[in-house]
N, C-alpha and C positions, 0 to 999 in steps of 0.2 A: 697427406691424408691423416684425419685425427686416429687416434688409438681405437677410438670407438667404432670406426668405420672398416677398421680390419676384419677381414675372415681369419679369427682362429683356431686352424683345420688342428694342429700338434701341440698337446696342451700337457704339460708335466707339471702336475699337484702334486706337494709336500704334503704332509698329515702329521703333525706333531705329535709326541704324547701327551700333552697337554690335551688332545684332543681325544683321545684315544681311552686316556685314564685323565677323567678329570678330578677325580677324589683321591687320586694315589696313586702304588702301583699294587691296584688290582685288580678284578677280571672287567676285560674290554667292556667298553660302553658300546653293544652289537647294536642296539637302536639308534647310535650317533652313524656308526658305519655303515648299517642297513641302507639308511638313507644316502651318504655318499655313494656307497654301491646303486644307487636306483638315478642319482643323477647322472653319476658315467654313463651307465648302460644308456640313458639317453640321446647322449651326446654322441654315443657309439653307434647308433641307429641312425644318428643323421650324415655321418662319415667322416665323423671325428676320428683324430688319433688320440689315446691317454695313456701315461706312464705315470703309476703312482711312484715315489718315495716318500716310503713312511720308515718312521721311527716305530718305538715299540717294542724291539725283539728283548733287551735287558729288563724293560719294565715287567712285562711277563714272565721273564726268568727270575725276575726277583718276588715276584706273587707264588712262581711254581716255590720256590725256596722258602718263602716265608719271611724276606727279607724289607726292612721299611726303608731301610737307606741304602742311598746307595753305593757299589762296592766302591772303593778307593785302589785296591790292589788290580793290578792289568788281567791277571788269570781268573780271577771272582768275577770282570767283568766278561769275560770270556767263556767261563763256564756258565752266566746268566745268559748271555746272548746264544748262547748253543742250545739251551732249552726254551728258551721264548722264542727262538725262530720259526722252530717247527709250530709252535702255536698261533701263535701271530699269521701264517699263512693258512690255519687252517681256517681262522677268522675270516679273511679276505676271501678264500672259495667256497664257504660256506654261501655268506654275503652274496657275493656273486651269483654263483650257480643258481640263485634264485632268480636270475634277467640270462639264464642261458650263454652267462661268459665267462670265459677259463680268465685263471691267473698261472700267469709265468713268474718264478721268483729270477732274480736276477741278484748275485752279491758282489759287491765290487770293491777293490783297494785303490790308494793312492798308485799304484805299482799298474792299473788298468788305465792308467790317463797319462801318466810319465812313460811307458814305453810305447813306440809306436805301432808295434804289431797287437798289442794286448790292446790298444786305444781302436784301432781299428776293427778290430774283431768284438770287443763289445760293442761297437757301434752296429758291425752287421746283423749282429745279433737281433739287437734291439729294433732295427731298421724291419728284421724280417717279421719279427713277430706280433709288428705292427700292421706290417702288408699281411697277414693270414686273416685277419680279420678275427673280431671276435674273442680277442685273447687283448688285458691288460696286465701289462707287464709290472712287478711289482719289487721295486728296487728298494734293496738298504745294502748299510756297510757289513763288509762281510768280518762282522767284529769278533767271532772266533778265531782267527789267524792272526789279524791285526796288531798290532807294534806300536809305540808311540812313536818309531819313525814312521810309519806311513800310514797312520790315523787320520782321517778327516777332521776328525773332533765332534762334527754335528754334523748331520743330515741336511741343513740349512745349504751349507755350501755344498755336500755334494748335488741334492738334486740343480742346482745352480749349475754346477757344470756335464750333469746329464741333459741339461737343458740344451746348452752348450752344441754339446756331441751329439744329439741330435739332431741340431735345426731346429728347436722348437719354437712357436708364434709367440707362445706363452708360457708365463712362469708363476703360478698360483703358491705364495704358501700358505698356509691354515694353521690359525695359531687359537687362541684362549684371550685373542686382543680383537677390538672391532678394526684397527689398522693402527699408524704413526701418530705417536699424539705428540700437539707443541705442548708449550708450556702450563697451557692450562686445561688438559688433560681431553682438549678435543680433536678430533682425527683430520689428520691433514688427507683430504681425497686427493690430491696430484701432487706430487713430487718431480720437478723437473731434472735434478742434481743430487748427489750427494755430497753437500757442501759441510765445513768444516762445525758449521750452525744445528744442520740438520745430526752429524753426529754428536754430539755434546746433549743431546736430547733422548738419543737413546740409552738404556737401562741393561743391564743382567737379568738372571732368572735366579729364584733360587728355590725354585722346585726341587723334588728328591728327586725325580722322574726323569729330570730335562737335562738336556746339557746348553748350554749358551744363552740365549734371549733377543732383545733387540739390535744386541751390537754386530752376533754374527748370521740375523738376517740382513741385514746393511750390507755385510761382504758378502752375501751371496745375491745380493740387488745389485752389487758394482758388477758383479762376475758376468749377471747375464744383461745389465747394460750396457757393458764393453763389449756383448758379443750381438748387440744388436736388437737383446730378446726381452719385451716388459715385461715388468713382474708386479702383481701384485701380492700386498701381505692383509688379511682377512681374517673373521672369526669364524672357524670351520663349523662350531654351531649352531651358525645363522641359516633360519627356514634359508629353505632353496640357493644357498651361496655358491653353491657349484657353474649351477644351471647358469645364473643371473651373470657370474663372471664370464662365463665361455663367450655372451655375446656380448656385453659390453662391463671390462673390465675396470672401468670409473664408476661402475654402478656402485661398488660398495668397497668399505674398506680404504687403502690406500693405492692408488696406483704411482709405479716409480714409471716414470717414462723414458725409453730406450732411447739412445744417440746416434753416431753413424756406426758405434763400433771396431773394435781394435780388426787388422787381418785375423785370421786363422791362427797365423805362426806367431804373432806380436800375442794374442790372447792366451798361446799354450805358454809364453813364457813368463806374462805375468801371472796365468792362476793355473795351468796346467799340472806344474811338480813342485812338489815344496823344494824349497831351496837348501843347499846343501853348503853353504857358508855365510858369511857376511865382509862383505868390504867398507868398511868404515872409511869414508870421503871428509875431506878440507870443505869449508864455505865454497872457495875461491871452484873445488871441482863439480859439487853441486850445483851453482849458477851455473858452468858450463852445462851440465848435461841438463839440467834444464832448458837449455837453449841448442837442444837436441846435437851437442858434441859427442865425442868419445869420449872414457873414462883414460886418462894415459898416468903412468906409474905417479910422476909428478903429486899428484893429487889424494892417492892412497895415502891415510894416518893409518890405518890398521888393518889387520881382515879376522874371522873365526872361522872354523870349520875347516877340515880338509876335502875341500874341493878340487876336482880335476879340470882340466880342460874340457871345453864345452859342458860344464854343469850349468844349471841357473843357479845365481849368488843372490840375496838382499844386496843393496846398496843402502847404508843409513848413510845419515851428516852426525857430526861429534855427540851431540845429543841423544840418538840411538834411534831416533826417528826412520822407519826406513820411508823412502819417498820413490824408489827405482827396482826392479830388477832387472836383470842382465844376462847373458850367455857367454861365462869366462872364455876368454881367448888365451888365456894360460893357467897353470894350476897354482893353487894356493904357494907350494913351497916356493915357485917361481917368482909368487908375487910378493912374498916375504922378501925375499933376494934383493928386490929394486924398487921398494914401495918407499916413495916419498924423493927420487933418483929425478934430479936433474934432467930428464930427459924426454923425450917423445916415445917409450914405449907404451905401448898401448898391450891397457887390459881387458877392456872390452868396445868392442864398433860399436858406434852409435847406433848404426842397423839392430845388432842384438840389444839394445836398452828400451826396455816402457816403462815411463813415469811413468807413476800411480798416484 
């Protein structure tokens, strides 16, 4: 069945701030949102599901402060995000409540996707408040608490993996771009891969406002590739782009088109928890796990991080390339002990590894 011929019922939109503030960081563009607001509500009336993630809560807090750049320090970001929150969803219920439908905020950490009970309970969450009907749920990073060990970095990957966690048909982002552009700055509409070609083509940002650009929508295209789910990337400007994508998703923009997808447990370990070491591999162990082996001591030239048993690790080759993650079957100090050892110990089953 083509892309286009899909029903999709479970649709999770990004909203940049590039879309949001497109002159800076300062007060919301409500007649850009007005109108996203007026195309959910449509789709909501026909018995759609929608989950926004949107950015926006520091750009607000840096307008509430009076700030043009943006902070650098973790706590300035922190105290931006704690007063653009509340703003930013007053935005959103405003918007709304003008088509009769609640927003739910919803704030999430990398710590909501890395544990299992906290993974499943935002999922019921999310699950229920989709079945009340009438309620769009409205997800960001919950960047007050946040740490740069369990930072998302961009909202890019996470709605990628609320996508994920939901099941959803579809992966909408909405950026301040008409979609991928090759080389000579025209938009590629179908993407079947994301081939080594296709990234060397993507760019940064260097907005005050933004965090990332085209390189970490690309990773949140693999994330909901590998789980099955297309995505499109779009200019959230564009008259009626909401509406036009729900039914056929090559309408506009770029569409990346979904695979068979990793399991369940293979997807939570390549994009599930940030990893918590690195094990630096030989050529000779590389090929192997390329050729879907185990990782055995043999093969370790190095590792970083103190990881425990059963953490997820990086696997790079010499070069620092990572190409692998994994599910250690022993812990770092262990594998200091016997890394590079003669032997057939084994540091991670091939069952626990997904090339990436």
């Amino acid at each position: 069945m083509k892309q286009s011929e899909k029903n999709y019922k479970r649709i999770v939109i990004k909203i940049g701030s590039s879309i949001l503030f497109p002159a800076g960081p300062k007060c919301c563009d409500s007649g850009i949102l007005s109108g996203i607001a007026r195309q959910i509500s449509g789709l909501i009336k026909e018995g759609r599901e929608v989950v926004i993630v949107s950015s926006g809560a520091i750009a607000l807090g840096m307008h509430i402060l009076g700030q043009k750049n943006r902070p650098k320090e973790l706590s300035c970001l922190q105290a931006a995000a704690a007063l653009g929150q509340n703003a930013l969803m007053d935005f959103y219920n405003r918007v709304f409540a003008a088509y009769k439908i609640n927003c739910a905020q919803v704030l999430l950490t990398w710590e909501d996707f890395c544990q299992r009970s906290r993974f499943l309970n935002a999922k019921q969450t999310l699950l229920t408040l989709l079945g009340l009907g009438g309620i769009v749920p409205v997800i960001n990073e919950n960047d007050t608490v946040s740490t740069e060990e369990i930072k998302f970095g961009d909202n890019d990957r996470l709605s990628a993996l609320v996508a994920t966690l939901i099941k959803a048909d579809l992966l909408v982002i909405l950026s301040d771009v008409d979609g991928f552009m090759d080389k000579e700055g025209k938009v590629i509409r179908v993407i079947e891969a994301v081939t080594p070609e296709i990234k060397a083509l993507a760019s940064s940002t260097n907005k005050k406002t933004c965090v990332g650009g085209m390189v970490t929508k690309l990773e949140a295209v693999k994330i909901a590739a590998d789980a099955g789910i297309p995505c499109v990337i779009a200019n959230g400007r564009s008259k009626e782009i909401i509406s036009a994508l729900a039914n056929r998703p090559d309408a506009r923009g770029t569409l990346f088109v979904c695979g068979k997808g990793l399991s369940a447990r293979k997807h939570w370990i390549a994009f599930g928890t940030k990893p918590k070491g690195k094990i630096i591999v030989d050529d000779g162990a590389k090929k192997a796990l390329l050729n879907k082996k185990s990782l055995l001591s043999v093969g370790v030239a190095g590792i970083e991080g103190g990881f425990e048993c059963a953490d997820i690790v990086s696997i790079v080759d010499r070069q620092g390339q990572e190409f692998a993650r994994g599910k250690a079957g022993i812990s770092a100090i262990q594998v200091e002990n016997i890394k590079g050892a003669h032997s057939d110990k084994e540091i991670i089953h091939c069952d626990n590894i997904v090339i990436l």
